[in-house]
C-alpha positions as MATLAB code, in Angstrom:
seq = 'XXXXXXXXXXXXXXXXXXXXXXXXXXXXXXXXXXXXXXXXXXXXXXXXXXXXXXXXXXXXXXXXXXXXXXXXXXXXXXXXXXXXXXXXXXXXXXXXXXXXXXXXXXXXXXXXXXXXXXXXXXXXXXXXXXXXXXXXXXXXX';
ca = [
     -19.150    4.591   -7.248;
     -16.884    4.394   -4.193;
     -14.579    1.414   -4.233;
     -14.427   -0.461   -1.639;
     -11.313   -0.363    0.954;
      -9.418   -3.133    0.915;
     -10.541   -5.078   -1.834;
      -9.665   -6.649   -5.218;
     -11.474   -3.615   -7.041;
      -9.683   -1.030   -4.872;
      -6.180   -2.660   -5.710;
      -6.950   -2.478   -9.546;
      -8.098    1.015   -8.899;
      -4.803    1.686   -7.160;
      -2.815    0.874   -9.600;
      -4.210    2.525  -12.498;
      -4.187    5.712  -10.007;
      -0.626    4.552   -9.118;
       0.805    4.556  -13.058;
      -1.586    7.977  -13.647;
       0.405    9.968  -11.107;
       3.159   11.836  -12.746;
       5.167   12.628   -9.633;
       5.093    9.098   -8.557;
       6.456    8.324  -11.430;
       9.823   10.589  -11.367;
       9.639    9.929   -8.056;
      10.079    6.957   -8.060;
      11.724    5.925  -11.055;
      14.832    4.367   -9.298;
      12.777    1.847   -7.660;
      13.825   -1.456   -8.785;
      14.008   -3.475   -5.530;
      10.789   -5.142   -5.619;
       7.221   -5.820   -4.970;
       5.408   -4.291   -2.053;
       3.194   -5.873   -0.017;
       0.686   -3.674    1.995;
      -0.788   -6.367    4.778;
      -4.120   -5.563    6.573;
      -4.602   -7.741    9.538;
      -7.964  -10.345    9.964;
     -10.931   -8.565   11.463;
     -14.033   -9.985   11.647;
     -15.969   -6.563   11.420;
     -14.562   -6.533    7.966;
     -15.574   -9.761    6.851;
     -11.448  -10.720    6.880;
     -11.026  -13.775    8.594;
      -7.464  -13.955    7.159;
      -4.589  -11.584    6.869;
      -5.065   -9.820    3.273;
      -2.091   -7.800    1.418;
      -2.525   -5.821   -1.587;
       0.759   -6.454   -3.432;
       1.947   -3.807   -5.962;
       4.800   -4.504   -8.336;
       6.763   -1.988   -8.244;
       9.288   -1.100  -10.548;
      11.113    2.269  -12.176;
       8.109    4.700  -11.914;
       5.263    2.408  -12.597;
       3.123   -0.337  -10.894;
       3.475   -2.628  -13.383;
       0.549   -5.431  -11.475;
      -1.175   -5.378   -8.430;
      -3.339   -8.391   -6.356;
      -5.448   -8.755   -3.605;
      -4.929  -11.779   -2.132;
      -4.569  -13.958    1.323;
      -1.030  -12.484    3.408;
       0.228  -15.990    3.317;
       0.483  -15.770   -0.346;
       2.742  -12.591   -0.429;
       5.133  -14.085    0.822;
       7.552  -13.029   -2.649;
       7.481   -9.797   -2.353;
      10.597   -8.047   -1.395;
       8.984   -5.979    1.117;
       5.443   -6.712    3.495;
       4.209   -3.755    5.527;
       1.874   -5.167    8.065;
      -0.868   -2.878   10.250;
      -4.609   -3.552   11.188;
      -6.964   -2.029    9.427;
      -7.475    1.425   11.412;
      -3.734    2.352   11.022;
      -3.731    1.688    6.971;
      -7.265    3.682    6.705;
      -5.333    7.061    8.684;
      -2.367    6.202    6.244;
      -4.363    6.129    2.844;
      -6.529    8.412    3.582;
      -3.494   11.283    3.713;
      -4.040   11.649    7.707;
      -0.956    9.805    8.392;
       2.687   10.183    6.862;
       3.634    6.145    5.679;
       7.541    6.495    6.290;
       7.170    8.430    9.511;
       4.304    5.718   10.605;
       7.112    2.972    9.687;
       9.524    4.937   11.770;
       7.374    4.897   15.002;
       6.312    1.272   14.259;
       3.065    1.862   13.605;
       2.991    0.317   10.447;
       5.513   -2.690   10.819;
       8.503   -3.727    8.173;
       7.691   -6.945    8.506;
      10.124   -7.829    5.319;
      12.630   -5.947    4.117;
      15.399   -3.361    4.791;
      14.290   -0.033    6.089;
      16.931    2.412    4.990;
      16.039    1.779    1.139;
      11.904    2.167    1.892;
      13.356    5.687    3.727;
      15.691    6.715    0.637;
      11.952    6.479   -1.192;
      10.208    9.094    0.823;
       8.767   11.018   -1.883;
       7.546    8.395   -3.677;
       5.815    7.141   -0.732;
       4.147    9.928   -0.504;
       2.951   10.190   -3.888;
       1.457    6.224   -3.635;
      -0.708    8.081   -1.038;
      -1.667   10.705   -2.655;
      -2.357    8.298   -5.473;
      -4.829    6.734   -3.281;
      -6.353    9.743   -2.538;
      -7.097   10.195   -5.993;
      -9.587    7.357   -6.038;
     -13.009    7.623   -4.568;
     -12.995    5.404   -1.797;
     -15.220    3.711    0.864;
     -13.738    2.790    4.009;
     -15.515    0.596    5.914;
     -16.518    1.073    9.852;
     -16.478    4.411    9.749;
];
């Protein structure tokens, strides 16, 4: 059954898919700076009438906890990565490269220092294609 994009289920899903991925995990097995925070903006044809993040903790290779819960509670992670809903669809979905969307502001550091996230390209790339992995439902389409 397709899970759900964003939600609490999806996150959970995530990070299973996150800690199954191999490459992620050499990848990014210096990580040690922090929880992520993935922000999707408030939009009322989602049923969000809050800011939402998806917070991953991060660390050495492995997501070792991940919630879905209200932006304004986030606010602890290290890093928070804010883009409406359309942009973080393109970038899960594999259409859209995450560092080079960072780079052209399309998704928007709103927390934390962008030369380390860049050092981490790889693994970036492998949370996406750790997303791809799970059989998801985006909504509006």
């Amino acid at each position: 059954m397709a899970l759900k994009f964003p939600s609490a289920e999806w996150t959970a899903a995530f990070k299973d898919a996150v800690n199954a991925n191999a490459a992620y995990g050499s990848a990014g097995k210096d990580w040690t700076h922090g929880k992520v925070a993935y922000v999707v903006k408030a939009d009322p044809k989602l049923g969000t009438d809050a800011d939402m993040a998806m917070v991953l903790d991060l660390h050495e290779g492995s997501c070792r906890g991940a919630a879905y819960v209200r932006a304004d509670e986030a606010t602890d992670a290290a890093f928070v990565i804010v883009a409406e809903y359309p942009r973080w669809r393109e970038v899960m979905s594999g259409q859209v490269d995450p560092t080079k969307a960072m780079m052209q502001n399309k998704l928007k550091l709103q927390k934390g220092h962008l030369p380390t996230i860049v050092k981490f390209v790889v693994a970036s790339k492998e949370l996406v294609k750790s997303a791809l992995a799970l059989d998801t439902q985006y909504p509006l389409d």
